[in-house]
matplotlib code that plots the C-alpha trace (Angstrom):
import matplotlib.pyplot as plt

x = [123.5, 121.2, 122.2, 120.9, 119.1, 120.2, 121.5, 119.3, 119.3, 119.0, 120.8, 120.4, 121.6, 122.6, 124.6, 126.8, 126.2, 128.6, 131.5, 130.3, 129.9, 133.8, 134.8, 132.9, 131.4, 128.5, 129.9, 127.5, 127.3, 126.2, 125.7, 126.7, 128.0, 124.6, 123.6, 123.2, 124.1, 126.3, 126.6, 127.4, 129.5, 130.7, 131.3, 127.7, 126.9, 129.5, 128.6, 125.1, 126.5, 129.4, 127.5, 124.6, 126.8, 128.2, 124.8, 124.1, 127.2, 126.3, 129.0, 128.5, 131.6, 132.9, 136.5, 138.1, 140.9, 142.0, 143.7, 143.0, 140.1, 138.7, 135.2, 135.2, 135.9, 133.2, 130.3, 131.4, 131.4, 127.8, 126.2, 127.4, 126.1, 122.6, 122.8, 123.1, 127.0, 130.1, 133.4, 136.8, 139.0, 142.9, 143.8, 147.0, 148.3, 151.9, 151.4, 148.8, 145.8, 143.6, 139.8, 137.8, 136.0, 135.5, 137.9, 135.9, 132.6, 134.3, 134.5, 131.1, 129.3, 131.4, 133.9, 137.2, 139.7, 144.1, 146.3, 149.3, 152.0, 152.1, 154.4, 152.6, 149.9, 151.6, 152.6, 150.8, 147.4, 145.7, 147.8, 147.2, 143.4, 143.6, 145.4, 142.2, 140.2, 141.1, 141.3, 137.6, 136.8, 138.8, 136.1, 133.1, 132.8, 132.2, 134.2, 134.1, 137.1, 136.1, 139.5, 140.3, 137.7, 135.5, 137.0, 136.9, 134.5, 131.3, 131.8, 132.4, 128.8, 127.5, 129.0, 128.0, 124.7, 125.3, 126.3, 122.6, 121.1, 122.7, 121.6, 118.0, 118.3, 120.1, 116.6, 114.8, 117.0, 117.3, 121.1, 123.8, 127.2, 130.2, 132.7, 131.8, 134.9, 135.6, 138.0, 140.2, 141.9, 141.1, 139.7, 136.5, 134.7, 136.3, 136.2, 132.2, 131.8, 134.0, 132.2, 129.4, 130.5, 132.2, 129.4, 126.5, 128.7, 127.8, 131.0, 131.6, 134.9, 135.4, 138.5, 139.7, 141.7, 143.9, 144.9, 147.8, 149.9, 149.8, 148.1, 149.9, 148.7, 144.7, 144.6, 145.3, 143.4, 140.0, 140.7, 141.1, 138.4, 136.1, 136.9, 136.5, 133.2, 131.7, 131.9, 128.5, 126.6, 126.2, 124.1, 128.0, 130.3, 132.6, 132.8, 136.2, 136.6, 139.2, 141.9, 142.9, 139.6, 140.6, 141.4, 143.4, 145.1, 147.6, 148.7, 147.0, 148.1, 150.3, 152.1, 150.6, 147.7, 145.3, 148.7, 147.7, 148.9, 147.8, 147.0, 144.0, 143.0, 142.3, 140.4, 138.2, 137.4, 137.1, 134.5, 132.5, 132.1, 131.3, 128.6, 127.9, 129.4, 131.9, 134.7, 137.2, 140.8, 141.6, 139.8, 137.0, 139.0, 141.9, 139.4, 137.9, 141.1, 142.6, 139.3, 139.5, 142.8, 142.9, 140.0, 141.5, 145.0, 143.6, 144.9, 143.3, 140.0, 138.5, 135.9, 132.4, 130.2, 128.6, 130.7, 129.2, 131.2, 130.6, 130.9, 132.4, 131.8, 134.2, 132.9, 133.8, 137.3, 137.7, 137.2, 139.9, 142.0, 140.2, 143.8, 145.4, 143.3, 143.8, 141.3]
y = [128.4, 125.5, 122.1, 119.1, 118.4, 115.4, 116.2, 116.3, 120.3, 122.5, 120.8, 121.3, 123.3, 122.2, 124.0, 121.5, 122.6, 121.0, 121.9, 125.4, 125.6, 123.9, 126.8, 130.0, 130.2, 129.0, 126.6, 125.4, 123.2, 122.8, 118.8, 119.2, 115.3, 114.1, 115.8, 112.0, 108.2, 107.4, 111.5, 112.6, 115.1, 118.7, 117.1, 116.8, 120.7, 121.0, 118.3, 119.3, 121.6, 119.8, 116.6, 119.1, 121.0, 117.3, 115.8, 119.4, 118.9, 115.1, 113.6, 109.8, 109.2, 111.3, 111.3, 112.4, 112.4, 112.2, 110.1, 106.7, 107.3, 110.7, 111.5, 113.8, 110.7, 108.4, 111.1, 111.4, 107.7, 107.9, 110.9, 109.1, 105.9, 107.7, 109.1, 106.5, 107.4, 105.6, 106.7, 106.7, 107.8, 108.3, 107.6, 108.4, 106.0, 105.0, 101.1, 99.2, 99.7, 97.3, 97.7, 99.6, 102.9, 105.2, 102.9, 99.9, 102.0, 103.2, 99.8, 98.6, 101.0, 100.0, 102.8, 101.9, 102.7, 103.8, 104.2, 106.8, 107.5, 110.9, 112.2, 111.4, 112.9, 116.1, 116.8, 115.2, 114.7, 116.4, 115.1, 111.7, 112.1, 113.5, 110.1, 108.4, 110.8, 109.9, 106.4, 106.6, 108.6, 105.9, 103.0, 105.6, 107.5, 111.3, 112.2, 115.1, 115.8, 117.1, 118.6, 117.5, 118.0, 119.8, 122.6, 125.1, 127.9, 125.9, 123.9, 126.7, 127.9, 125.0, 126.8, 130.2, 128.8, 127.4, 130.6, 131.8, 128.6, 129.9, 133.5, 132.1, 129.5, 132.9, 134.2, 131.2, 130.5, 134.2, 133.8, 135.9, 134.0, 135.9, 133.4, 130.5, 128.0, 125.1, 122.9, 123.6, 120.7, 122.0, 125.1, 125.2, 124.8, 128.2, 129.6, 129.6, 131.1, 133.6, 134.6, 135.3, 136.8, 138.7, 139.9, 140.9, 142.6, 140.4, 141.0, 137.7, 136.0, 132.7, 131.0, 127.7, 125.8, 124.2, 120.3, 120.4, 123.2, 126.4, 129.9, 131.8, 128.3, 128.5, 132.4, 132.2, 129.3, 131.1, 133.8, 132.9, 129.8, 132.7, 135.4, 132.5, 131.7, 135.2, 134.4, 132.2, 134.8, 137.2, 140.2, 140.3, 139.6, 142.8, 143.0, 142.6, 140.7, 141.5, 139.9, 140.9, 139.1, 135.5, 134.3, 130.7, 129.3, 126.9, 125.9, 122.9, 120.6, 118.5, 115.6, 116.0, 115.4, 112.3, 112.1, 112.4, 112.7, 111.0, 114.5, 114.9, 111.5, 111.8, 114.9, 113.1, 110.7, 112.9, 115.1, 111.8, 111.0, 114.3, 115.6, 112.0, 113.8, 112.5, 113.6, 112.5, 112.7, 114.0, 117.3, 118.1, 116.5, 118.6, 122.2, 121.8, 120.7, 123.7, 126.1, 124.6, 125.3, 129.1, 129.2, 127.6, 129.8, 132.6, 132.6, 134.8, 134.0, 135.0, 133.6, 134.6, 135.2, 132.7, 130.4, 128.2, 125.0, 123.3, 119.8, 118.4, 114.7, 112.1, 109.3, 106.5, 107.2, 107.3, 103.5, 102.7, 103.7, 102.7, 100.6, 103.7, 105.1, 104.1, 102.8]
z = [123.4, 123.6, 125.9, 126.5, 130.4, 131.2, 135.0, 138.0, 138.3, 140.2, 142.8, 146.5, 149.1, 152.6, 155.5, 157.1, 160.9, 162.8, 160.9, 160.5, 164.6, 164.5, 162.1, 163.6, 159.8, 157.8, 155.6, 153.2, 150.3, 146.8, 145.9, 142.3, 143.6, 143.4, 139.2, 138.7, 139.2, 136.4, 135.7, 139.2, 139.4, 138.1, 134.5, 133.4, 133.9, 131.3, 128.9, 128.5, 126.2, 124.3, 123.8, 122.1, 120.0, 119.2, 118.2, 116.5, 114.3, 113.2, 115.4, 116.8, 119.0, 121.9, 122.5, 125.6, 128.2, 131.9, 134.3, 135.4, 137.8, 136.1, 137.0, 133.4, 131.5, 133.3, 132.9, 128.7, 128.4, 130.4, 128.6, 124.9, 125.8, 127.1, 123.5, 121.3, 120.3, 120.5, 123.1, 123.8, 126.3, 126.4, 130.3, 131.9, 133.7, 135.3, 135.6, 134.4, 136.4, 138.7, 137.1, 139.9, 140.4, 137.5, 135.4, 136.0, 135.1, 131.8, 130.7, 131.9, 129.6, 126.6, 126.2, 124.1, 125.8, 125.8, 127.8, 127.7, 129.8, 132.3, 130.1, 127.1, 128.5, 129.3, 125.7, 123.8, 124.6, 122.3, 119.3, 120.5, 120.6, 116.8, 116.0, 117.3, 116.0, 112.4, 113.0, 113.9, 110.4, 108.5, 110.2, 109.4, 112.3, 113.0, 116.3, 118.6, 120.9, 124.2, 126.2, 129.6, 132.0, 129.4, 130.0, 127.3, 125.7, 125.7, 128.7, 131.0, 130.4, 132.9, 135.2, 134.2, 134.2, 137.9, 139.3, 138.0, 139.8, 142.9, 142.3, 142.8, 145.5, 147.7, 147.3, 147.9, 151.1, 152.0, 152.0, 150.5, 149.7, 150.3, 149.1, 146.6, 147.0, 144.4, 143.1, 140.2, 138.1, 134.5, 134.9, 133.3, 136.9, 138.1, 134.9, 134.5, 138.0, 137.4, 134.4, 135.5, 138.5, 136.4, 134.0, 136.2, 138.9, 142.2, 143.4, 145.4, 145.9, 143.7, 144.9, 143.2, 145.1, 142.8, 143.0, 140.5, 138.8, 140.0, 140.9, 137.5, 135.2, 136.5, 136.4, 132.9, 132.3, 133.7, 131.6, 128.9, 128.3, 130.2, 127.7, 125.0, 126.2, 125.4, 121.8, 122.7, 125.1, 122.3, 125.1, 126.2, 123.5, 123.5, 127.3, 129.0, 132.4, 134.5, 135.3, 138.7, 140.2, 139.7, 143.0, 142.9, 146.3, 145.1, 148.7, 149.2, 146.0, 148.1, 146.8, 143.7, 141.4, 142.7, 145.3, 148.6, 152.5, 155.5, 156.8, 153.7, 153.7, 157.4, 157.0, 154.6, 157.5, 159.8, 158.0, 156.5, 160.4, 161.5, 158.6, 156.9, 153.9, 151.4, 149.6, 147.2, 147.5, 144.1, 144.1, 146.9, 149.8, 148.8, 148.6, 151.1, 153.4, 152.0, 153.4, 156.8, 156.9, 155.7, 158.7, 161.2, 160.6, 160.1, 156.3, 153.5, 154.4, 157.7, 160.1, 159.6, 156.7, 154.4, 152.1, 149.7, 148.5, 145.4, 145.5, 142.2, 143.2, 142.8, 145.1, 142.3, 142.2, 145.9, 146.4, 144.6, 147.3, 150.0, 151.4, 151.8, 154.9, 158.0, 160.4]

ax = plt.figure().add_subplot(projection="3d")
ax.plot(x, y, z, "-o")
ax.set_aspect("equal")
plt.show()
């Protein structure tokens, strides 16, 4: 399937050395944070497809969801603008929220946006963005709904695709991942990497660390927008994946979704000071908090070998709550 290149690809590879020499492990890192400015992120791999297959079907407007500060919904308001096309976003939200971090950058490129309550958001998202969807028709528009995070059938190939990117740079580097770790909020991250892992046998481990709901909730999830997804790589349409080689660790959600503890926001600091590397506190901090952990206490992942992290981004959304560390 064809998608647009809009994303700074492939990105790079780095081994975070004083962490690793903390951990007894080479811990490396993908910088899928840095696929752009205004793009950055893990969204972008995903919406090069949708917003092509949106353009290919005539549409104008892109309409999506996601909490208050969600990276998905800043990269879809980008990637529309970029293209000429009209967005919206449905945001959850619990009060009404100050205008900072992704929020504030929604609103800077133009995007109309609503608001919805977390239980609204729970039930009936998808109904809601139908509502706007045919209120957009009525004023002349041609919408296209992208689900939460992009996470379905099409999206998942930017990840499929990425697990190919990473195939090349293990040559180029002369490095074999053993464990490819990620984090999981919708799905379609985990999903892609398990697909292709999947298809062309490399038999690495592909854990998603989840950051809301729970290990039964993502294993189906993966499966099924990964199973979906062969509908559109037509050399393995027919193929069955199994399901026994999702891995999801669902130990480390905390509080909550975007919720967080002293204990993870300190770990952010503590890592920014030790590598100069940052994460957020809605999905990397959280993954990568839960790896040091299973490392340091011996959990299901032992020390040694090479592990590859991807970051998803998320730097936006962490300076919105930049009051709640402490210095």
């Amino acid at each position: 399937m064809e998608k647009l290149n809009v994303a700074n690809l492939p990105t790079k590879i780095e081994k975070l050395e004083k962490f690793s020499k903390e951990l007894n492990t080479n811990i490396y890192i993908k910088r899928d944070d840095q696929t752009g400015s205004e793009f950055s992120g893990n969204k972008i791999r995903k919406l090069e497809y949708l917003a092509k297959d949106a353009m290919d079907k005539g549409c104008d407007l892109l309409i999506t969801c996601g909490g208050i500060q969600s990276n998905h919904c800043r990269a879809t308001v980008a990637i529309a603008t970029k293209l000429g096309m009209k967005s919206a976003v449905l945001l959850r939200i619990s009060s009404t929220p100050p205008v900072a971090g992704n929020y504030f950058l929604d609103k800077l490129m133009g995007a109309d946006v609503k608001f919805c309550t977390r239980e609204e958001y729970s039930t009936q998202r998808g109904e809601i963005m139908e509502a706007m969807a045919e209120e957009y028709r009525k004023q002349g528009y041609k919408p296209y709904v992208i689900p939460e995070g992009a996470s379905n059938a099409i999206g998942t190939l930017g990840y499929y695709n990425c697990m190919l990117e990473i195939l090349k740079q293990e040559e180029e580097l002369g490095i074999k991942f053993d464990t490819i770790a990620v984090a999981t909020g919708s799905g379609g991250t985990h999903a892609g990497l398990y697909l292709a892992n999947e298809l062309y046998n490399l038999g690495k481990r592909i854990i998603g660390y989840a950051v809301c709901d729970d290990v039964e909730y993502f294993t189906n999830i993966s499966h099924t927008i990964a199973t979906e997804a062969l509908e559109y790589l037509p050399e393995h349409k027919g193929k069955s994946l199994n399901k026994e080689n999702i891995e999801i660790n669902d130990k480390y959600v905390g509080i909550g979704y975007a919720l967080n503890r002293p204990e993870e926001l300190e770990f952010i600091k503590r890592l920014a000071r030790m590598e100069g590397l940052v994460l957020d506190n809605v999905y990397t901090g959280k993954a990568m908090y839960g790896l040091y952990n299973e490392l340091q206490e011996g959990g299901n992942i032992k020390p040694g070998g090479n592990i590859l992290f991807i970051h998803t981004g998320g730097l936006y959304g962490l300076f919105s709550i930049s009051e709640q560390f402490e210095w």
